[in-house]
N, CA, C and O of each residue as an XYZ file, in Angstrom:
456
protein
N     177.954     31.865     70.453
C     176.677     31.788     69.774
C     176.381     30.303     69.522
O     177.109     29.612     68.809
N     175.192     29.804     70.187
C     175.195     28.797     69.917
C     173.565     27.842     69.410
O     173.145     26.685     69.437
N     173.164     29.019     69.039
C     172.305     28.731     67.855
C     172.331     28.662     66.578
O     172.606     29.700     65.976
N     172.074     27.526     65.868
C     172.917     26.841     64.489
C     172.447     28.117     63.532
O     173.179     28.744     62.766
N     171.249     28.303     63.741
C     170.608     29.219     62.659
C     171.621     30.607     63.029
O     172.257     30.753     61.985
N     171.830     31.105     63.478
C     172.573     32.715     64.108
C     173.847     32.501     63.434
O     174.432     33.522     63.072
N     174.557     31.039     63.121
C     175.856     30.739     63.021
C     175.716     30.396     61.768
O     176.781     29.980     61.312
N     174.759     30.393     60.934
C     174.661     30.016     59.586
C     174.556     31.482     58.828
O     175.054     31.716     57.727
N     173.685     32.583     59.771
C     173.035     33.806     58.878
C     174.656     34.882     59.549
O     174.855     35.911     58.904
N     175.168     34.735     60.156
C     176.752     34.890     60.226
C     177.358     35.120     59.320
O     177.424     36.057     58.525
N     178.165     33.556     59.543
C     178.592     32.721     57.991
C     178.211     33.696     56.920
O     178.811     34.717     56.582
N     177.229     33.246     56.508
C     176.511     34.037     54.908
C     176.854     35.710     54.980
O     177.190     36.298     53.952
N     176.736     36.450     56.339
C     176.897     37.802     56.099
C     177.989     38.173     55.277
O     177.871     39.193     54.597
N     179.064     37.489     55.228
C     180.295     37.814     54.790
C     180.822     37.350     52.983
O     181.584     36.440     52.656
N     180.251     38.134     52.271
C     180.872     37.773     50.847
C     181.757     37.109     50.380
O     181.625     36.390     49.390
N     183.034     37.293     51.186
C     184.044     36.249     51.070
C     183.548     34.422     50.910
O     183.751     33.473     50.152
N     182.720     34.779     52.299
C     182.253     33.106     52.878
C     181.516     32.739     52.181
O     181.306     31.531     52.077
N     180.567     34.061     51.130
C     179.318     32.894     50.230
C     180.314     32.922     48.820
O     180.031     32.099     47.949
N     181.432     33.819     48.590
C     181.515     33.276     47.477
C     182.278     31.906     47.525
O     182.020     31.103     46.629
N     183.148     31.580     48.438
C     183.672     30.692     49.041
C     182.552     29.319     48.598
O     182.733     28.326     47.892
N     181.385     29.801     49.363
C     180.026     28.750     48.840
C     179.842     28.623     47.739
O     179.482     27.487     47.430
N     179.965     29.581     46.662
C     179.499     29.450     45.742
C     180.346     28.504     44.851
O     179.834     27.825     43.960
N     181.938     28.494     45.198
C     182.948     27.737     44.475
C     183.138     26.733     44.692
O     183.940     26.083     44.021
N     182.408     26.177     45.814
C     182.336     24.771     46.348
C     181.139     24.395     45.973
O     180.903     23.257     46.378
N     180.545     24.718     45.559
C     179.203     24.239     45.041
C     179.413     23.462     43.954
O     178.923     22.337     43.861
N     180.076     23.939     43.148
C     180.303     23.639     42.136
C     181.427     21.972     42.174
O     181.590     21.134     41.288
N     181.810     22.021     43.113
C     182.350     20.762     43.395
C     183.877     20.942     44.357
O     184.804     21.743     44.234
N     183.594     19.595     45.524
C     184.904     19.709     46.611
C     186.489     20.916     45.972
O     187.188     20.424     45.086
N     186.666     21.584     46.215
C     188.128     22.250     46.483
C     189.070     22.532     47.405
O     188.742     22.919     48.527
N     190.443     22.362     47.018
C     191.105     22.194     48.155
C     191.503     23.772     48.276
O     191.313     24.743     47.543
N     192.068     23.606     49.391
C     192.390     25.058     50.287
C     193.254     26.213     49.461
O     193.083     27.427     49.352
N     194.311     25.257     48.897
C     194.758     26.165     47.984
C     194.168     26.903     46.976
O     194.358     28.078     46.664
N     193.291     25.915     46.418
C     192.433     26.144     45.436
C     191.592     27.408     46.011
O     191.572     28.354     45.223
N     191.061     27.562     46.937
C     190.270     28.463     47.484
C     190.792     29.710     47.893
O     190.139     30.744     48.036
N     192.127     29.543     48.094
C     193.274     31.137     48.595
C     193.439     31.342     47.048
O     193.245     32.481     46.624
N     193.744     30.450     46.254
C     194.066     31.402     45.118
C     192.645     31.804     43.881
O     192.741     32.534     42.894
N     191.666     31.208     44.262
C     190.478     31.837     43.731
C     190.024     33.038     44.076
O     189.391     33.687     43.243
N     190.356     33.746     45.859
C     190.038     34.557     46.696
C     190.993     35.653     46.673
O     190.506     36.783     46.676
N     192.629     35.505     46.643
C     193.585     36.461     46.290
C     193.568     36.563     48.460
O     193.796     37.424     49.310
N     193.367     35.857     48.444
C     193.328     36.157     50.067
C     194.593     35.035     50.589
O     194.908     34.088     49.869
N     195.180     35.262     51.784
C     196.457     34.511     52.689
C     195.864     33.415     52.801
O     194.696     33.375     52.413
N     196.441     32.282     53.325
C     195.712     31.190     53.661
C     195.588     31.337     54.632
O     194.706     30.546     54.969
N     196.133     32.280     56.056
C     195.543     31.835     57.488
C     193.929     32.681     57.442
O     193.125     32.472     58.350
N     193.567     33.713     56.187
C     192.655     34.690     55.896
C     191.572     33.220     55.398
O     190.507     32.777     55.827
N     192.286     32.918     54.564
C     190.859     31.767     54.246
C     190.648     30.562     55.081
O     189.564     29.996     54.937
N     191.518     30.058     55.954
C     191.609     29.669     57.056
C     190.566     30.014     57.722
O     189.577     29.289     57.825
N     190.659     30.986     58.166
C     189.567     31.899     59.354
C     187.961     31.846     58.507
O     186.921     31.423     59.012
N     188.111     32.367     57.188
C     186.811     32.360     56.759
C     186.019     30.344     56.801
O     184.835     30.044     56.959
N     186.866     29.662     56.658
C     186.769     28.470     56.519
C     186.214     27.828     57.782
O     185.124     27.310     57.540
N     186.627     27.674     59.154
C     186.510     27.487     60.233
C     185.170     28.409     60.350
O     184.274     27.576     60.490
N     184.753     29.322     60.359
C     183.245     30.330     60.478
C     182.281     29.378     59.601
O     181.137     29.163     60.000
N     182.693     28.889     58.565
C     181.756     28.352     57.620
C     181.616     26.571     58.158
O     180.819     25.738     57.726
N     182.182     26.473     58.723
C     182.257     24.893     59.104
C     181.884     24.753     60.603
O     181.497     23.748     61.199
N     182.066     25.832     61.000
C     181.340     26.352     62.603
C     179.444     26.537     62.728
O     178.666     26.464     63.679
N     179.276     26.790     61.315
C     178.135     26.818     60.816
C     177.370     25.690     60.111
O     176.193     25.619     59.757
N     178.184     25.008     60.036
C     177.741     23.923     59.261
C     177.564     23.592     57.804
O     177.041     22.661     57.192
N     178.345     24.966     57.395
C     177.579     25.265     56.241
C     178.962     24.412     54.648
O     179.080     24.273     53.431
N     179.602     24.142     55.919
C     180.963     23.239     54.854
C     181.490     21.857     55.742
O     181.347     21.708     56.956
N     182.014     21.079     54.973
C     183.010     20.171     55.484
C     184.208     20.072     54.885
O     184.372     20.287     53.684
N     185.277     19.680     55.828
C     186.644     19.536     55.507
C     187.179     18.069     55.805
O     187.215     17.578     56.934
N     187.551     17.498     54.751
C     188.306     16.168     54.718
C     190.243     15.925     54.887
O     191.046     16.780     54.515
N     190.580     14.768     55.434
C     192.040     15.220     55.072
C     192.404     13.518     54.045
O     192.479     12.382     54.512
N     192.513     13.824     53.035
C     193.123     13.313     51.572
C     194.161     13.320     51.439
O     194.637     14.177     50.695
N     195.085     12.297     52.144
C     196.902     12.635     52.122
C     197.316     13.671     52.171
O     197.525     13.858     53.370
N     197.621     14.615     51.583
C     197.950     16.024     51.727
C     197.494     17.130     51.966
O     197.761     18.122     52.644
N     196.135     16.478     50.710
C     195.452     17.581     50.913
C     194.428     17.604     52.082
O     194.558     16.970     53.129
N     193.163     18.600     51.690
C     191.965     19.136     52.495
C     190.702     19.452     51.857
O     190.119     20.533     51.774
N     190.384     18.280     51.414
C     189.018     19.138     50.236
C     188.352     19.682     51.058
O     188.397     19.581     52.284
N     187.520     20.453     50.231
C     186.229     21.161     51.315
C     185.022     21.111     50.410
O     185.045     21.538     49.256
N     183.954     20.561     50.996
C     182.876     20.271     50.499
C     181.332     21.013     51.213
O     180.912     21.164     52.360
N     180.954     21.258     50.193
C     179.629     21.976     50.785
C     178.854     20.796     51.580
O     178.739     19.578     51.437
N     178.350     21.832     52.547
C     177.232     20.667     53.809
C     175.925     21.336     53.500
O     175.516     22.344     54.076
N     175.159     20.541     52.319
C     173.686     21.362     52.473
C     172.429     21.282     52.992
O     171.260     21.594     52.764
N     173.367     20.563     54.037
C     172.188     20.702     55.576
C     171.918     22.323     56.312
O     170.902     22.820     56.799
N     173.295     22.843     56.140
C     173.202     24.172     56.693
C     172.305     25.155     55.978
O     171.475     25.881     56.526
N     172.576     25.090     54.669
C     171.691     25.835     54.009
C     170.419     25.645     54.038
O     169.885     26.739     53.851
N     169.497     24.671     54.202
C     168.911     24.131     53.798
C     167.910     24.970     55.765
O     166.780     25.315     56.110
N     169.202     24.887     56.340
C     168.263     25.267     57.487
C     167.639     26.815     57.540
O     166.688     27.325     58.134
N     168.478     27.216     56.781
C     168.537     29.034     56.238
C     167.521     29.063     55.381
O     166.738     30.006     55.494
N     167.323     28.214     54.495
C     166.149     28.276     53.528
C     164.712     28.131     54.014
O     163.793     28.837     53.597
N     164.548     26.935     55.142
C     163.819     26.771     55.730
C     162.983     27.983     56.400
O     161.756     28.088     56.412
N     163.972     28.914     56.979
C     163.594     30.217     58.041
C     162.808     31.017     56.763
O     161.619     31.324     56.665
N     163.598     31.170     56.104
C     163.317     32.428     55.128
C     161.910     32.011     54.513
O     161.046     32.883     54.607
N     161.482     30.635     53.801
C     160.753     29.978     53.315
C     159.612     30.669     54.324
O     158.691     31.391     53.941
N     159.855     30.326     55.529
C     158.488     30.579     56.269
C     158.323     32.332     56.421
O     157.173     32.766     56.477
N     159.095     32.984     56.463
C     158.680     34.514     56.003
C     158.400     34.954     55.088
O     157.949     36.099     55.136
N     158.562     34.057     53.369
C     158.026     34.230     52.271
C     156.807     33.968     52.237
O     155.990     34.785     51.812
N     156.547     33.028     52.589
C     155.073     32.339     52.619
C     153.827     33.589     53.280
O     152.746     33.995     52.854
N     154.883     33.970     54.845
C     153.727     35.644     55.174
C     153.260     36.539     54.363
O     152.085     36.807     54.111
N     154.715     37.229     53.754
C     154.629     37.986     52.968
C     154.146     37.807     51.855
O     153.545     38.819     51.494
N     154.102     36.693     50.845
C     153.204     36.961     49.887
C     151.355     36.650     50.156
O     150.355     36.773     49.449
N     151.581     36.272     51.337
C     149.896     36.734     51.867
C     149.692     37.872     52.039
O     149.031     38.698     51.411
N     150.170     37.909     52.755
C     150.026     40.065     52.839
C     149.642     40.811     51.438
O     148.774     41.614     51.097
N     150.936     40.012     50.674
C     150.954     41.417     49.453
C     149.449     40.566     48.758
O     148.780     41.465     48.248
N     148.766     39.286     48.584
C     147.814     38.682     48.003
C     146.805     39.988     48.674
O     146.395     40.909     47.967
N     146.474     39.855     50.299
C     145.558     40.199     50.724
C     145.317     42.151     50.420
O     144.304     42.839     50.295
N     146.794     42.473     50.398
C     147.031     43.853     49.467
C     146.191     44.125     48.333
O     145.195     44.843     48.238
N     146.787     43.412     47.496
C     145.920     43.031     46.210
C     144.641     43.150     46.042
O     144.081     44.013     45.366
N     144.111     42.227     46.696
C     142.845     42.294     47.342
C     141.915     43.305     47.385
O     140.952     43.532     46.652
N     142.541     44.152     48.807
C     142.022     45.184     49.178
C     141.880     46.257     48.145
O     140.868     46.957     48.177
N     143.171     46.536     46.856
C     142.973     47.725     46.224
C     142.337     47.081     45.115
O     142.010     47.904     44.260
N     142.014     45.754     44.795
C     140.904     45.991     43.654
C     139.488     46.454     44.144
O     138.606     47.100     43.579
N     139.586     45.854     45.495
C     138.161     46.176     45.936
C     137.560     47.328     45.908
O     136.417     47.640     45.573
N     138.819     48.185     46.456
C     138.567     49.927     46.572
C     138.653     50.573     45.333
O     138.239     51.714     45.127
N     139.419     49.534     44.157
C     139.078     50.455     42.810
C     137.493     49.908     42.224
O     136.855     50.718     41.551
N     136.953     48.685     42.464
C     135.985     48.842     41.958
C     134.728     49.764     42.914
O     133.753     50.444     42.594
N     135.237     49.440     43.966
C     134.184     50.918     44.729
C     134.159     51.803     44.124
O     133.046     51.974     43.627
N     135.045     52.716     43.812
C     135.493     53.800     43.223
C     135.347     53.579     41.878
O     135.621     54.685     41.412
N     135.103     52.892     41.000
C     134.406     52.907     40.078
C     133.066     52.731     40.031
O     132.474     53.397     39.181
N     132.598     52.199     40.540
C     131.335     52.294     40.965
C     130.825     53.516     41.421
O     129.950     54.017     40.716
N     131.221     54.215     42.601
C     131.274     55.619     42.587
C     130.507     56.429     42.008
O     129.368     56.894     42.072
N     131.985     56.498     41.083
C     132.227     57.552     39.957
C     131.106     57.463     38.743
O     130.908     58.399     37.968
N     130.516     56.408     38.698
C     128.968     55.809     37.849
C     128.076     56.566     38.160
O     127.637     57.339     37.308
N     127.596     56.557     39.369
C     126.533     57.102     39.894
C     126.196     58.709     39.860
O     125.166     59.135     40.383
């Protein structure tokens, strides 16, 4: 798959991987830190890790020993982007919705006058 967006809405499908996001958000953590927040193996958060950095949606440093991992919020940002532009449809629609049934209730009140 080698469309960034397909490899980002991936990524995100998997709960593990956003909560993963969500704990790095909050600031760089190292790997350990992340297996034992998760209750998961490390080759398990391993795997989720590599999907999320395949995506763009993290980076990994090497710090003498360790491995921080830091959110990349370029990736997101490209996910937000997509969605942004299907919000923007949809609340036209539901505006032009709107619209339409006041129109037909004041018909119908009008109507019902006569």
């Amino acid at each position: 798959m080698n469309d960034p967006l397909s490899r980002t809405f991936l990524a995100l499908a998997d709960p593990t991987r956003r909560a993963i996001l969500a704990q790095i958000a909050e600031g760089a953590l190292s790997v350990n830190d992340i297996v034992a927040a998760n209750h998961l193996s490390q080759p398990g958060i391993s795997k989720h890790l590599k999907v999320l950095e395949e995506a763009g949606l993290i980076r990994r440093e090497r710090v003498a020993k360790t491995r921080p991992v830091h959110l990349e919020p370029e990736g997101l940002k490209r996910a937000g982007a997509w969605i942004d532009h299907y919000r923007k449809y949809w609340e036209g629609a539901f505006d032009r919705m709107d619209a339409l049934i006041a129109r037909l209730n004041e018909e119908a009140a009008k109507n019902g006058r006569q």
